[in-house]
ChimeraX commands (.cxc) that place a marker at each C-alpha (Angstrom):
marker #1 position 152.28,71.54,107.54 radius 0.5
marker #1 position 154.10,74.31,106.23 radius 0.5
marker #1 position 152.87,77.48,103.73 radius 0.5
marker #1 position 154.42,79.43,101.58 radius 0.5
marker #1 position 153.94,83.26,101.32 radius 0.5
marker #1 position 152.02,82.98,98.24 radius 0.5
marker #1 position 149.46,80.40,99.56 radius 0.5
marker #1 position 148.87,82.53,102.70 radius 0.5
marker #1 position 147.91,85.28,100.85 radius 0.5
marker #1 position 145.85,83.13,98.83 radius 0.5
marker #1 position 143.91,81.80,101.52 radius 0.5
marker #1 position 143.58,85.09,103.50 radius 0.5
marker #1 position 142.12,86.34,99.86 radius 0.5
marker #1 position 139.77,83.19,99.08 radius 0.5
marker #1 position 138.16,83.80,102.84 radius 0.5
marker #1 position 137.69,87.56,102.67 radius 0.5
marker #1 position 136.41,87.77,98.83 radius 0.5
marker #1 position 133.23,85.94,99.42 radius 0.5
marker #1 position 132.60,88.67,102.36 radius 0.5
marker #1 position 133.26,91.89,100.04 radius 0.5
marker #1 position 131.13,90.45,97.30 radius 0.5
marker #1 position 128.14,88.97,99.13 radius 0.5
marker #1 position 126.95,92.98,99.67 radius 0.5
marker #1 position 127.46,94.25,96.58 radius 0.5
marker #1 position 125.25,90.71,94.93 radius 0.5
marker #1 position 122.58,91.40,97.49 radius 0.5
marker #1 position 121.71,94.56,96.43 radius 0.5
marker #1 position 121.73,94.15,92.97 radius 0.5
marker #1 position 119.37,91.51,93.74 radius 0.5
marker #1 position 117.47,93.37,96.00 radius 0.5
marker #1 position 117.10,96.80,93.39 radius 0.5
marker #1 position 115.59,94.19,90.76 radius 0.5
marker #1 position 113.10,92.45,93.31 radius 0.5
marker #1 position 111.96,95.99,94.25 radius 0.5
marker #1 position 111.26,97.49,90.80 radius 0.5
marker #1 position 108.01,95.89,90.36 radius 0.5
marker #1 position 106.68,97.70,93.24 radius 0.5
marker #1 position 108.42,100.90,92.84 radius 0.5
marker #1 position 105.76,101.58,89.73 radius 0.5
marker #1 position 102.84,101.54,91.95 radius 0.5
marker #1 position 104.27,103.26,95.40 radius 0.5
marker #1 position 105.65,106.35,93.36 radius 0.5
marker #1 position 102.30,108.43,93.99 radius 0.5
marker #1 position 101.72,106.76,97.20 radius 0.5
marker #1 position 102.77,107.52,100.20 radius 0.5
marker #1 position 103.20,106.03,103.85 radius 0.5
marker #1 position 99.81,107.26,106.05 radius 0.5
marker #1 position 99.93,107.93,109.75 radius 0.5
marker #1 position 96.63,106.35,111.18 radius 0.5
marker #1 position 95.92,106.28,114.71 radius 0.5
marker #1 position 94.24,102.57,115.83 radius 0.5
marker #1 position 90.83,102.67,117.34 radius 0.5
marker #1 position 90.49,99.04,117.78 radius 0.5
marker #1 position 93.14,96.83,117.21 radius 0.5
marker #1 position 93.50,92.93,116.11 radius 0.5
marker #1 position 89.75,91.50,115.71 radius 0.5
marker #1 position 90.92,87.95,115.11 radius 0.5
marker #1 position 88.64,85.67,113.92 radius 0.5
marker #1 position 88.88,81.65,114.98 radius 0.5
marker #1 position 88.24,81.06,111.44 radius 0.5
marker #1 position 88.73,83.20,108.34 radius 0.5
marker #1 position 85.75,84.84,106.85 radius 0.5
marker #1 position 84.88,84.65,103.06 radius 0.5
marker #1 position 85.48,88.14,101.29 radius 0.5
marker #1 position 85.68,89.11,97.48 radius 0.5
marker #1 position 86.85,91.83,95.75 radius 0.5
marker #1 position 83.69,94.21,94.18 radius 0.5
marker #1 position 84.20,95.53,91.08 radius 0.5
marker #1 position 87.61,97.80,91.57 radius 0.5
marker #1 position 91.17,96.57,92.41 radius 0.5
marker #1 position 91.48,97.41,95.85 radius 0.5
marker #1 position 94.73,98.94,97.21 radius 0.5
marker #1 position 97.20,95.83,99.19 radius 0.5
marker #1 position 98.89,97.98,102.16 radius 0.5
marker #1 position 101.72,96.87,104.12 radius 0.5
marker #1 position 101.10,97.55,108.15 radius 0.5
marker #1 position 103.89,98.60,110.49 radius 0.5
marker #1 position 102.37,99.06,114.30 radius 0.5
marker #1 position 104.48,101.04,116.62 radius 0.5
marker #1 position 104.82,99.65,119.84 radius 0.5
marker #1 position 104.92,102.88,121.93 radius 0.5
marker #1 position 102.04,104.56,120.63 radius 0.5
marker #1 position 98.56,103.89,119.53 radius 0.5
marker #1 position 99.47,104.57,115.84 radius 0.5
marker #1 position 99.80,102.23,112.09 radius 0.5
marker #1 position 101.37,103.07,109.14 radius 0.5
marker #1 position 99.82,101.78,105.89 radius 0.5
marker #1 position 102.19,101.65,102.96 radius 0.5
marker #1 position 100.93,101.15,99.17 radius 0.5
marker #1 position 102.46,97.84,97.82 radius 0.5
marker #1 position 100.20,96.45,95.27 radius 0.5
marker #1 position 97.04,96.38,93.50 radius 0.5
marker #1 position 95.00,93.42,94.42 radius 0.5
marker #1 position 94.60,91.64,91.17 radius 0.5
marker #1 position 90.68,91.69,89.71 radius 0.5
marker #1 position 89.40,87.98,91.36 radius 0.5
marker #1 position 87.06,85.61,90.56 radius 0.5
marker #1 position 87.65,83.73,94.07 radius 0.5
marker #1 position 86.95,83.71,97.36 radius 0.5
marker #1 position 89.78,86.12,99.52 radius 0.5
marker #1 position 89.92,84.48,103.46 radius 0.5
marker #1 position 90.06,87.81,106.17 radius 0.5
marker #1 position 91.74,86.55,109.18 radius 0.5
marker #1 position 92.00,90.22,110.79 radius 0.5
marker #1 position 90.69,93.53,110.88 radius 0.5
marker #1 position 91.28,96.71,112.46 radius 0.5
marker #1 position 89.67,99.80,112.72 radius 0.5
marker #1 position 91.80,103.67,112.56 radius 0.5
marker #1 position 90.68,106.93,112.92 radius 0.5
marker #1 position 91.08,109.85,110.48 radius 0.5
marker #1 position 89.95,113.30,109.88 radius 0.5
marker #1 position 92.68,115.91,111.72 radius 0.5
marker #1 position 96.19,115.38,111.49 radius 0.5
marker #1 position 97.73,112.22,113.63 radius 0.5
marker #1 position 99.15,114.69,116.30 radius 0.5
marker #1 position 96.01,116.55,117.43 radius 0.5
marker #1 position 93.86,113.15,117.29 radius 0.5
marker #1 position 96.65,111.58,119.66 radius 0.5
marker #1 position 96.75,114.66,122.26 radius 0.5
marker #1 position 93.07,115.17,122.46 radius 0.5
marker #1 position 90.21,112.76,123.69 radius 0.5
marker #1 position 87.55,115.14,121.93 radius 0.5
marker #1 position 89.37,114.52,118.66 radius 0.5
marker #1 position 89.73,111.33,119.10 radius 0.5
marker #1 position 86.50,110.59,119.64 radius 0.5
marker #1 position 85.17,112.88,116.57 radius 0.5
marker #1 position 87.48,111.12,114.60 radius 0.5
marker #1 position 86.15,108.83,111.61 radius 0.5
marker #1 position 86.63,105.02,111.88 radius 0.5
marker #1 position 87.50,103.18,108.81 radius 0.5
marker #1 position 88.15,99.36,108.94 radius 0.5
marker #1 position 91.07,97.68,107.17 radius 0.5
marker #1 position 90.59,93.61,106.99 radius 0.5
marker #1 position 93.65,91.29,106.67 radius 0.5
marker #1 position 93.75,88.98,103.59 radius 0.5
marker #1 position 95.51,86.31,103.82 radius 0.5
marker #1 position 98.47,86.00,101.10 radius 0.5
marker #1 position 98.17,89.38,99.81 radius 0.5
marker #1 position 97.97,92.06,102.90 radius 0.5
marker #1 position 95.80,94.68,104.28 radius 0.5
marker #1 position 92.99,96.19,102.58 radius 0.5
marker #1 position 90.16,98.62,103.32 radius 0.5
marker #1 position 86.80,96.77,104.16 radius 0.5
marker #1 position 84.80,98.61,102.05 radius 0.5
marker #1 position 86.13,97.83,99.20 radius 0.5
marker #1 position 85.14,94.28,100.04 radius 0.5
marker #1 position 81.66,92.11,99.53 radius 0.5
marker #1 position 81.04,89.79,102.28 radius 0.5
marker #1 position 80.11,85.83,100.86 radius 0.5
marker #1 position 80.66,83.30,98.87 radius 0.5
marker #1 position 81.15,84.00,95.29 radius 0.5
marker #1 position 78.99,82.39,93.11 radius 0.5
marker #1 position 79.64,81.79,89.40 radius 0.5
marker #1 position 77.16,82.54,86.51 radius 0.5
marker #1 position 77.44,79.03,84.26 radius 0.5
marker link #1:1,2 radius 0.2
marker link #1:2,3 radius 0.2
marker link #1:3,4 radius 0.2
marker link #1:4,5 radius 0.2
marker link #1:5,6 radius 0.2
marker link #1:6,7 radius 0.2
marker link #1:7,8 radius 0.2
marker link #1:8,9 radius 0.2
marker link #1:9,10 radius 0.2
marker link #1:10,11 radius 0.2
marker link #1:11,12 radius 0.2
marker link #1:12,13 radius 0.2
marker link #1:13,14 radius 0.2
marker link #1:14,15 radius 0.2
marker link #1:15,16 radius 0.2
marker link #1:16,17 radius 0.2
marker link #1:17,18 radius 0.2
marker link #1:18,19 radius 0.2
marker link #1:19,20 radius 0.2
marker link #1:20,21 radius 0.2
marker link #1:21,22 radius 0.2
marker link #1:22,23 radius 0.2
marker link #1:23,24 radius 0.2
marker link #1:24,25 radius 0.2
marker link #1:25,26 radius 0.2
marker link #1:26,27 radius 0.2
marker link #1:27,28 radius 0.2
marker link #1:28,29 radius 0.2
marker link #1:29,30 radius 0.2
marker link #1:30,31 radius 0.2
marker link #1:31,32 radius 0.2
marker link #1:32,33 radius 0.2
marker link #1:33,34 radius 0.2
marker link #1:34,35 radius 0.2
marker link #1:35,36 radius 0.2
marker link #1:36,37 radius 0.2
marker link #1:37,38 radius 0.2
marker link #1:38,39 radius 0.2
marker link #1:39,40 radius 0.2
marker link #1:40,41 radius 0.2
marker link #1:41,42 radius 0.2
marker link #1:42,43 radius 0.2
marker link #1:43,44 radius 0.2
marker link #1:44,45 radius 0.2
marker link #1:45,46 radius 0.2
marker link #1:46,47 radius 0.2
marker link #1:47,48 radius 0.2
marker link #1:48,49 radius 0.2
marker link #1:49,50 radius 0.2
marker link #1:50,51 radius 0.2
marker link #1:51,52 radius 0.2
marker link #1:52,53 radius 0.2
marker link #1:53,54 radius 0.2
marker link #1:54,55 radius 0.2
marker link #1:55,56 radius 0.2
marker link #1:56,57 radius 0.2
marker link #1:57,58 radius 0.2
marker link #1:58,59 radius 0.2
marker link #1:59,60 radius 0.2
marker link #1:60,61 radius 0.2
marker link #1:61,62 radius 0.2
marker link #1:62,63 radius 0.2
marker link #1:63,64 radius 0.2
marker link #1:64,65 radius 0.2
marker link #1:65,66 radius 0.2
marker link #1:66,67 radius 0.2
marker link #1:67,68 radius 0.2
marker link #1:68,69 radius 0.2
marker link #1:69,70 radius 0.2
marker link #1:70,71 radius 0.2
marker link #1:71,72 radius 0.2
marker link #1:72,73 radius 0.2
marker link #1:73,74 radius 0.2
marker link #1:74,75 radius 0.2
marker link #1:75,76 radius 0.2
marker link #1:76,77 radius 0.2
marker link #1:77,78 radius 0.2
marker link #1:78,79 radius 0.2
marker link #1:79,80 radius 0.2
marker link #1:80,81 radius 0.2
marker link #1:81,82 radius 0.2
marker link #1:82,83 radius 0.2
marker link #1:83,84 radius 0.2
marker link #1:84,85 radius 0.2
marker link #1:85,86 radius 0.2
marker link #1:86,87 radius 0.2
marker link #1:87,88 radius 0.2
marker link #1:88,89 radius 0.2
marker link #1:89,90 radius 0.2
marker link #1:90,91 radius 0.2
marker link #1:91,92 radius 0.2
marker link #1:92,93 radius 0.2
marker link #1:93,94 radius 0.2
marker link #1:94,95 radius 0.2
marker link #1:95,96 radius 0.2
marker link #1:96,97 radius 0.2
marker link #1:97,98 radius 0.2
marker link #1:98,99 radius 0.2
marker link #1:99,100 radius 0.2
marker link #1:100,101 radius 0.2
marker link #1:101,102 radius 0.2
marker link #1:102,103 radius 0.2
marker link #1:103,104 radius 0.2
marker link #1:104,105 radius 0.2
marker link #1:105,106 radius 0.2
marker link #1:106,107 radius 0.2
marker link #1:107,108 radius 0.2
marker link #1:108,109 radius 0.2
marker link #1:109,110 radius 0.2
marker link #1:110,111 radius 0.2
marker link #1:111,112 radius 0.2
marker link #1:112,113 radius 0.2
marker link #1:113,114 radius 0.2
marker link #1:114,115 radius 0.2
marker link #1:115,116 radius 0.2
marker link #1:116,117 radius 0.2
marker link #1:117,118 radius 0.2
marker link #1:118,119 radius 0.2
marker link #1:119,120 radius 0.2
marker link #1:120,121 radius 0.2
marker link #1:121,122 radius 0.2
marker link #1:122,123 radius 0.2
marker link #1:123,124 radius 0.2
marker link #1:124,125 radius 0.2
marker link #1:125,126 radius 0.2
marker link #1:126,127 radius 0.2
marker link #1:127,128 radius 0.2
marker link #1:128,129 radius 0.2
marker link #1:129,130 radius 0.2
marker link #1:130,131 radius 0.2
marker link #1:131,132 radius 0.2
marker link #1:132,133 radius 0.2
marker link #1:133,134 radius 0.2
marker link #1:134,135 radius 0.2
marker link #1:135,136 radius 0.2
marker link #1:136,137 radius 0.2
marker link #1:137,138 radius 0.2
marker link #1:138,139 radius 0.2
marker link #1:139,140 radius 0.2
marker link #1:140,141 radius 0.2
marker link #1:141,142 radius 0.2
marker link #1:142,143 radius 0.2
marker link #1:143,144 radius 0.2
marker link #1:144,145 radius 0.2
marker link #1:145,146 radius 0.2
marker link #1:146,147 radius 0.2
marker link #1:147,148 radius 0.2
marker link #1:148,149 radius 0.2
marker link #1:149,150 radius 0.2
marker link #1:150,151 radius 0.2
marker link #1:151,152 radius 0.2
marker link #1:152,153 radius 0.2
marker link #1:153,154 radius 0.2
marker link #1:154,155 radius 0.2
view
């Protein structure tokens, strides 16, 4: 089968057009899916925590709910080097009248900065715990801002 000039080049240019668009569509598409979240992590920033007890899975999920407040929804990232989380801001957790299932918690120490509680066993151990519990579908939240049970309504 033989081509012309004119349909080689439009062949070479249907199979390479698709690959210089494709970039340019995902992120427009990705600028628009992250504008919603933009609002809420402008004052928030990414905290340094260093983990005191990591990955209390439960067999099966316990029954939380949200108190009065909107708790905070953090994203994790856990290095793999180090003993140390980062907690980003994402969301609010919307104001719930249902039960929230916590399938993991960990615990992260804070007071001095990350470095000196890393370096020092004293520090360490003065450090403060605070507990972050895993909801499932929504992300990690502080335990505290949680009430243990199952919610009952007043009809």
């Amino acid at each position: 089968m033989k081509f012309n000039k004119l349909t080689k080049v439009f062949l070479t240019a249907s199979m390479v057009l698709p690959l210089a668009v494709a970039p340019v569509a995902a992120n427009a598409a990705q600028k628009g899916s992250n504008a919603k979240t933009e609002k809420v992590t402008k004052n928030n920033k990414t905290q340094s925590f260093a983990l005191g007890e990591a990955g209390n899975k439960f067999k099966k999920a316990k029954a939380y709910h949200t108190k009065d407040n909107k708790p905070v929804v953090y994203k994790a990232m856990f290095m793999a080097d180090q003993p140390v989380v980062e907690l980003t801001a994402t969301k609010q957790l919307p104001s719930l009248r249902k039960t929230l299932y916590v399938d993991q918690q960990i615990n992260v120490k804070t007071g001095n900065k990350l470095s000196t509680i890393l370096k020092s066993k004293k520090a360490y151990k003065a450090a403060k715990n605070v507990s972050y519990s895993h909801v499932k579908g929504y992300g990690w939240v502080k335990t505290s801002e949680l009430t243990k049970g199952i919610f009952m309504s007043a009809d």
